[in-house]
C-alpha positions as CSV (number, residue, x, y, z in Angstrom):
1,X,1.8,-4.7,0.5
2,X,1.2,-8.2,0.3
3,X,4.1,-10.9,2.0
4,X,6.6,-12.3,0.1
5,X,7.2,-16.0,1.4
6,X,10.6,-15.7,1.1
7,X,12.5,-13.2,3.1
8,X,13.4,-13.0,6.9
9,X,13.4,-10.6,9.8
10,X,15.6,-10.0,12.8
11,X,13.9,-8.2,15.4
12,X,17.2,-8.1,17.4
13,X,19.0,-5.2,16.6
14,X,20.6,-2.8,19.0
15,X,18.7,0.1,18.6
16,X,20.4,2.1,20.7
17,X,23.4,1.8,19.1
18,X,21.9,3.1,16.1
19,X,20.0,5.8,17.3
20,X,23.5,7.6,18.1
21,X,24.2,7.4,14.3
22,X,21.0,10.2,13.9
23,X,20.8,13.6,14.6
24,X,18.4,13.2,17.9
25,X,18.7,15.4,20.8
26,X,18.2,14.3,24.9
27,X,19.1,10.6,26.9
28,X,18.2,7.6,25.0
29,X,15.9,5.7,27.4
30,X,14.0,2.1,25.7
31,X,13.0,0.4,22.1
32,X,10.6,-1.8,21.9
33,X,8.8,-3.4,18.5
34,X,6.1,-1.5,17.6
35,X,3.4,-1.7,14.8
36,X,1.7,-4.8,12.6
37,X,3.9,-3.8,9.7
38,X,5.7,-7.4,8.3
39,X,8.3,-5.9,5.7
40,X,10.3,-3.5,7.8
41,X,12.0,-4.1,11.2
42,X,10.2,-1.3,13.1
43,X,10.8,0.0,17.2
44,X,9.3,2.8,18.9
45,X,12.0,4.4,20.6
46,X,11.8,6.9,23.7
47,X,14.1,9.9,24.4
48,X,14.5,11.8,27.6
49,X,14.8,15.4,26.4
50,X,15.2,17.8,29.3
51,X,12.4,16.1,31.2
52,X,9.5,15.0,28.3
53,X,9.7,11.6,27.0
54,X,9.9,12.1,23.0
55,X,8.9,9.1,20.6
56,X,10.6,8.0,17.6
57,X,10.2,5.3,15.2
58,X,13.0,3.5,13.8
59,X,12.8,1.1,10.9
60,X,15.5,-1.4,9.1
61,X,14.6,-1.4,5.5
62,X,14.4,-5.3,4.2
63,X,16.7,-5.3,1.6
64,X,15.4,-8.7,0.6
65,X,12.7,-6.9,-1.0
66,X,13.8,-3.5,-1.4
67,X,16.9,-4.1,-3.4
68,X,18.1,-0.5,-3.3
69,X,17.8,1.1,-0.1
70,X,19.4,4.1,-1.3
71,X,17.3,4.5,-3.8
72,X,14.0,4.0,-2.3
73,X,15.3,6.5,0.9
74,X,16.0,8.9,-2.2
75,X,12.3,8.6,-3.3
76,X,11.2,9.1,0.8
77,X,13.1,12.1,1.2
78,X,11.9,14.2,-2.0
79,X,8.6,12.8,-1.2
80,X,8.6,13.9,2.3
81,X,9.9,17.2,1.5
82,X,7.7,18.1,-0.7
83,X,4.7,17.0,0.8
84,X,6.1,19.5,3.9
85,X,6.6,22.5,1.1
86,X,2.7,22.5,0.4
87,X,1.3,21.5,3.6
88,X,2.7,24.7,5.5
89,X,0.5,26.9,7.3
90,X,-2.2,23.6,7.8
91,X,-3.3,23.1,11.4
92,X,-1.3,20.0,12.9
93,X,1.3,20.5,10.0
94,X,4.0,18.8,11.6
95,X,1.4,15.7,12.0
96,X,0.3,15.5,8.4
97,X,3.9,14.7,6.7
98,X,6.1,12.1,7.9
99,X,9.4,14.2,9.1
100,X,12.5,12.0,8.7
101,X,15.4,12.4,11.0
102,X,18.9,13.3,9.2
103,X,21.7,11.0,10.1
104,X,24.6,12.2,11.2
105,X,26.2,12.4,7.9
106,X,23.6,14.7,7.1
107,X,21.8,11.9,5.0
108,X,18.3,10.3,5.2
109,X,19.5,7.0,6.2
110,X,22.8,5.3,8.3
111,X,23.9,2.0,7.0
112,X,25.3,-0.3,9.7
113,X,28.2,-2.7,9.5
114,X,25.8,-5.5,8.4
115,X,24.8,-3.4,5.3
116,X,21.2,-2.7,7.2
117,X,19.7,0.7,5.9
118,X,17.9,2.1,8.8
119,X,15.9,5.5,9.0
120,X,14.2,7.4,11.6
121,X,10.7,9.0,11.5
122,X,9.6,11.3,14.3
123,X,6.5,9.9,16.0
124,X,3.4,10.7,15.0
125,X,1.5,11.4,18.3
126,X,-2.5,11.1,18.9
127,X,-3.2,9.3,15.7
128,X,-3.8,5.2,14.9
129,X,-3.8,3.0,12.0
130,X,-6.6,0.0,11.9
131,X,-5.7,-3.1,10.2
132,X,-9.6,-4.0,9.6
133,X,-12.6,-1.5,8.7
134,X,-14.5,-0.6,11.3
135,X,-17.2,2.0,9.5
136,X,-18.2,3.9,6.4
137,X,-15.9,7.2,7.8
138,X,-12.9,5.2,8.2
139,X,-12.8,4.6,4.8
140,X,-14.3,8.0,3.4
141,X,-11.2,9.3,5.8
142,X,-8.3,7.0,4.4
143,X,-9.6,7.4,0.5
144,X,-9.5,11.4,1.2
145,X,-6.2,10.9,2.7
146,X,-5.0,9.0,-0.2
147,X,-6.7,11.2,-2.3
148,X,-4.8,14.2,-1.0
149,X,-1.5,12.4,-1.1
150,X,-2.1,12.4,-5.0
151,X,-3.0,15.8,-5.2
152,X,0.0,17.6,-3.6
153,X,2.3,14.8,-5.5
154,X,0.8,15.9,-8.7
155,X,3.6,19.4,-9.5
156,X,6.4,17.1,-7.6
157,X,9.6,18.4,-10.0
158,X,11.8,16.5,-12.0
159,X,13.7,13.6,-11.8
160,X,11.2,11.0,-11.8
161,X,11.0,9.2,-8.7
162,X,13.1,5.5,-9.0
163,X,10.6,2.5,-9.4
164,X,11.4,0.9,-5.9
165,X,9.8,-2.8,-7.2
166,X,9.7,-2.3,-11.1
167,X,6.4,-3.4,-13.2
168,X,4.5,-3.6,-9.3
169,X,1.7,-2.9,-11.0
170,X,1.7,-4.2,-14.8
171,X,-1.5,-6.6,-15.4
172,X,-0.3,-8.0,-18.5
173,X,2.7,-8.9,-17.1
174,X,1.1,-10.6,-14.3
175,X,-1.1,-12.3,-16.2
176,X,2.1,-13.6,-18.6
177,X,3.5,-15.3,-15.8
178,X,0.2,-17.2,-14.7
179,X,0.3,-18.4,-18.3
180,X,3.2,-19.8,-18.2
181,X,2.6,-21.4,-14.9
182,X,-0.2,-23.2,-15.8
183,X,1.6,-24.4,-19.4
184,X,4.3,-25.6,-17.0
185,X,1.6,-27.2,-14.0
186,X,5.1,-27.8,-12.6
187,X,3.5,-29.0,-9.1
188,X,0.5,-30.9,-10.8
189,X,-2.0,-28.6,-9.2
190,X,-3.7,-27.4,-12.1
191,X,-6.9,-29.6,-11.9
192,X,-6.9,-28.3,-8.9
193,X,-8.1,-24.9,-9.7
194,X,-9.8,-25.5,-13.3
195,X,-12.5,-23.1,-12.1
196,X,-10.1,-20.7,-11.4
197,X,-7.6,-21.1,-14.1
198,X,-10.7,-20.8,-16.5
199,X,-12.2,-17.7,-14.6
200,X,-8.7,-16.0,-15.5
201,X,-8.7,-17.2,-19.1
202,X,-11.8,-15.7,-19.1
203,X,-11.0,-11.8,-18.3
204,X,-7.9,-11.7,-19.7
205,X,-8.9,-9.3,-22.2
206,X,-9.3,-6.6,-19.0
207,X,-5.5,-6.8,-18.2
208,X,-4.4,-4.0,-20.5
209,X,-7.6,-1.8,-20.1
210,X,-5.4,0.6,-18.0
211,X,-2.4,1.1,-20.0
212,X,-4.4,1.0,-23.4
213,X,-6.2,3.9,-22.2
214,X,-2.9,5.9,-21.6
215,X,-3.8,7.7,-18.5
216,X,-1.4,9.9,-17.1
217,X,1.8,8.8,-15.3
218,X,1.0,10.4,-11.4
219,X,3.1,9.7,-8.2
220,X,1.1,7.4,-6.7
221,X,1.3,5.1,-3.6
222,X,1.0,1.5,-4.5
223,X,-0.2,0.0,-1.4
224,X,-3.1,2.0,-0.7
225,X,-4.8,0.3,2.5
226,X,-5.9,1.3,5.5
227,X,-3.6,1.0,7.7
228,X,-0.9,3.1,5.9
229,X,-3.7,6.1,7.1
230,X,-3.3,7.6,10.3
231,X,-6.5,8.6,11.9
232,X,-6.6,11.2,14.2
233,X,-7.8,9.8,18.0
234,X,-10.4,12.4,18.3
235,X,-11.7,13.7,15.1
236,X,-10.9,10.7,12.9
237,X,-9.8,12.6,10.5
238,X,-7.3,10.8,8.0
239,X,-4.6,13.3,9.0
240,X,-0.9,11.5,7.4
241,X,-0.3,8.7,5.0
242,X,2.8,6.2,6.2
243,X,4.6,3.4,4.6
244,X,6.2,5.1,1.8
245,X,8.5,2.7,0.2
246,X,6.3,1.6,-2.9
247,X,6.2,5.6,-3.6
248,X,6.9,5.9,-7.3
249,X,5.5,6.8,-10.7
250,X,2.7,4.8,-11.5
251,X,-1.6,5.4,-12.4
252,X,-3.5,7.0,-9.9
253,X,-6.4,4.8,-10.8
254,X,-4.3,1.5,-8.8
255,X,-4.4,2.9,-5.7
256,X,-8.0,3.6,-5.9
257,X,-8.5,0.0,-7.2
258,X,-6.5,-1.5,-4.2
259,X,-8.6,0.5,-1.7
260,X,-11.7,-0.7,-2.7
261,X,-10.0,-4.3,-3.2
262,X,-8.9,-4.2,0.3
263,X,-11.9,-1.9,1.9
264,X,-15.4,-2.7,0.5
265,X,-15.7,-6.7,1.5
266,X,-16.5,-7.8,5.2
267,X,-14.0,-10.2,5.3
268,X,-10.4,-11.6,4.9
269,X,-8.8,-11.8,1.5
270,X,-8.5,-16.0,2.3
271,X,-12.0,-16.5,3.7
272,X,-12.9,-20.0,2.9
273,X,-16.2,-19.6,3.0
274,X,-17.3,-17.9,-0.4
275,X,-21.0,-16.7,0.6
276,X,-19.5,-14.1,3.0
277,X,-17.4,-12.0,0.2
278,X,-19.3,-8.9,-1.5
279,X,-18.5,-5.5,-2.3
280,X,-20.6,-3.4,-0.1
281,X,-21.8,-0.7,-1.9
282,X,-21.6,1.8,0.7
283,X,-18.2,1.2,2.0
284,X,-17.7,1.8,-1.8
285,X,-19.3,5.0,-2.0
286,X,-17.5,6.7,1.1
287,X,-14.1,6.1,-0.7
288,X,-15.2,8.0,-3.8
289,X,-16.5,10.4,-2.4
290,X,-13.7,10.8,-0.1
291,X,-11.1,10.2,-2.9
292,X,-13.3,12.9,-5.2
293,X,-12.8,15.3,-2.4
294,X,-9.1,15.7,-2.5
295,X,-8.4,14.4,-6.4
296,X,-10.9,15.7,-8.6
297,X,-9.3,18.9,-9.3
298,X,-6.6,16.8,-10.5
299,X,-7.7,13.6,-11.9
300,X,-8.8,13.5,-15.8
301,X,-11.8,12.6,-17.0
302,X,-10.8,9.4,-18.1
303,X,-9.5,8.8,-15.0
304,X,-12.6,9.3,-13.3
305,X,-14.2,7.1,-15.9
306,X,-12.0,4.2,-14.7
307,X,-12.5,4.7,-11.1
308,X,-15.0,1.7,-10.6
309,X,-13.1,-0.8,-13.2
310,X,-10.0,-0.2,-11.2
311,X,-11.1,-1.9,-8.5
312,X,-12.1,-4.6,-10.5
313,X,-8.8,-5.0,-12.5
314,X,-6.5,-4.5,-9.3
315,X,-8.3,-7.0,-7.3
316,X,-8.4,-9.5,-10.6
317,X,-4.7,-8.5,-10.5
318,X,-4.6,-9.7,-6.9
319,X,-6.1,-12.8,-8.0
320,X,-3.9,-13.5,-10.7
321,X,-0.9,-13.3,-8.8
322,X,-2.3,-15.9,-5.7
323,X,-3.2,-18.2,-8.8
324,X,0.4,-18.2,-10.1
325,X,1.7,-18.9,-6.9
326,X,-0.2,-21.5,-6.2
327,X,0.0,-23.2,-9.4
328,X,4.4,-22.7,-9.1
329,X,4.5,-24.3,-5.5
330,X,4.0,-21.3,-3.2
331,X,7.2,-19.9,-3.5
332,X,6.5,-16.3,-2.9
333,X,3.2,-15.5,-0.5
334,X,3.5,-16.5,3.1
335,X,1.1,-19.6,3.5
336,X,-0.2,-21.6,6.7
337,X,-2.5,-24.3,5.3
338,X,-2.6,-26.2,2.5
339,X,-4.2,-24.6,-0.6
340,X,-4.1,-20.7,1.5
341,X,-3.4,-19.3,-1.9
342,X,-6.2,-20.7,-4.1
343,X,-8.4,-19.8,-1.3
344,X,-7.5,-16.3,-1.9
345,X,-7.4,-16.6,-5.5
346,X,-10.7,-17.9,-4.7
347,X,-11.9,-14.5,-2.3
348,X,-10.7,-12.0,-5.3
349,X,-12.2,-13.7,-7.8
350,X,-15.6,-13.8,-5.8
351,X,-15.0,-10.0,-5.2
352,X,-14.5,-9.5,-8.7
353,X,-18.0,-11.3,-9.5
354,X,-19.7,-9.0,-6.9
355,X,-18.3,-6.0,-8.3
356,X,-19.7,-6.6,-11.8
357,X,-22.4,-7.3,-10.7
358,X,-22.8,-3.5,-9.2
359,X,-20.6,-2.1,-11.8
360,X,-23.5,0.2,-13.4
361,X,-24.1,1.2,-10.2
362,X,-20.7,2.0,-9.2
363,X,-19.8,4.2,-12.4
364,X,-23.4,5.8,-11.9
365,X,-22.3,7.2,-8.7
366,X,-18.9,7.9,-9.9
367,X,-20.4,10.0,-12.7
368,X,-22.6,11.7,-10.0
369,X,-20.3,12.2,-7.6
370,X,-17.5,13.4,-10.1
């Protein structure tokens, strides 16, 4: 998930304090941070039990930006149940679903005095996240993961899921706001980015391609990178998919589009310099054919179809979004320089130039591969 500007940690918390609030077994022993994660307080926390050191992890939810913790644990424990439900009798079962830890009210969570939702997940051992590609198998791995995440979310049973961040993903809307913030130029810094401003104008008519189609409603991610894929040490293998709070009912085709957004270019969504950003075809390839090889059974045709565009419209979505924060005085993405969010309005947009420019190609080897 991208940073909000605006909301604050605390990464001291007395951990072991909480930990006797959940249903864990043996001598608490140490907690220490752990993880790149910026939402979520998060500790690794060791047990003694009966002589072997057991991990956990432990994580505050930021109700900043989740504003119903209840909620979104509600949506983490059907999810995570489920996802258990079909994944019995797979080798390393127990390391392909995150297992939450019960509280000892029997619930998923234990809210402290503070109001601070915390859960517990057991550790995941042998397995890594990357926070940068490093090769064509990581992604084919983490689209396959991804891909299988949608698959055995597909029969999940009634109710549907709560939308933990409502309209995450709703171009139109997106785009609405960046209209109104360049109408308002509140901050003057509209002739600052005519080229982008007009870029937007230009593709606005690619904003409701998704919902006009009226693709099926799926349980879907919603912050499809790669590092919310564990990869097995040895084999590689994409082998469980984490950081489950934007879990709810959305278009299977935006988590595609946000893994080729965030997977295909060499480089950092605010590189400055321009020349460097592409989509690399192959990188592109190993994540459908990855993502084919656990959703097609699933997907639609139409869904298929759209594979390609989605990466376009997500990453123009992207786009959008570091546009209207620029143009409204950076009030919502974390910056460090001056300008950091037209510079990655700048990157998506040059990623969206590079994709339609291999679009043909891309929906030929969807079509091929599909």
């Amino acid at each position: 998930m991208i940073i909000p500007k605006n909301f604050a940690m605390n990464l001291k918390h007395n951990v072991r304090a909480v930990a006797r609030q959940f249903q864990i077994y043996g001598e608490f022993l140490s907690a220490e941070p752990y993880g790149s994660g910026h939402i979520n307080d998060t500790y690794c926390a060791v047990f003694d039990q009966s002589g072997i050191r057991v991990r956990y992890i432990f994580q505050r939810i930021n109700h900043g930006i989740f504003k119903n913790p209840v909620a979104l644990m509600e949506n983490i424990q059907r999810v995570t149940e489920h996802l258990g439900k079909k994944s019995v009798g797979e080798s390393d079962q127990s390391r392909r679903v995150l297992t939450l830890i019960p509280a000892s009210h029997r619930k998923p969570y234990y809210c402290d005095e503070a109001d601070n939702h915390w859960r517990v997940y057991i550790f995941i051992e042998k397995a890594q996240t990357f926070d940068a590609i490093e090769s064509v198998q990581q992604a084919y791995q983490a689209a396959k993961a991804f891909g299988r995440f949608q698959k055995l979310l597909a029969d999940l049973p009634a109710p549907q899921l709560h939308d933990t961040i409502p309209d995450f993903h709703h171009t139109p809307k997106r785009f609405a706001s960046l209209e109104r913030a360049i109408e308002a130029d509140a901050f003057n810094r509209a002739k600052l980015a005519r080229a982008e401003i007009e870029f937007a104008l230009n593709h606005k008519t690619i904003t409701s391609v998704l919902l006009d189609a009226k693709l099926p409603e799926r349980v879907t991610h919603n912050d499809a990178k790669l590092n919310n894929v564990m990869l097995d040490n040895a084999t590689g293998e994409g082998i469980c998919v984490i950081d489950l709070d934007t879990v709810m009912p959305g278009l299977a085709l935006y988590d595609f589009g946000d893994m080729v957004r965030t997977t295909t270019s060499p480089v950092k969504e605010d590189e400055c310099d321009l020349s460097k950003v592409k989509m690399q075809f192959p990188m592109f390839e190993a994540l459908v054919r990855g993502y084919l090889t656990s959703a097609s059974e699933f997907l639609t045709g139409a869904e298929k179809q759209f594979l390609a565009f989605a990466g376009k419209l997500t990453t123009f979505e992207i786009g959008v979004r570091f546009l209207t924060d620029f143009l409204e005085g950076d009030t919502y993405f974390k910056v460090h320089r001056e300008g950091h969010n037209l510079d990655r309005c700048r990157t998506q947009y040059k990623l969206v130039e590079s994709i339609e420019k291999q679009e043909v190609e891309m929906n030929k080897l969807v079509e091929a591969v599909g």
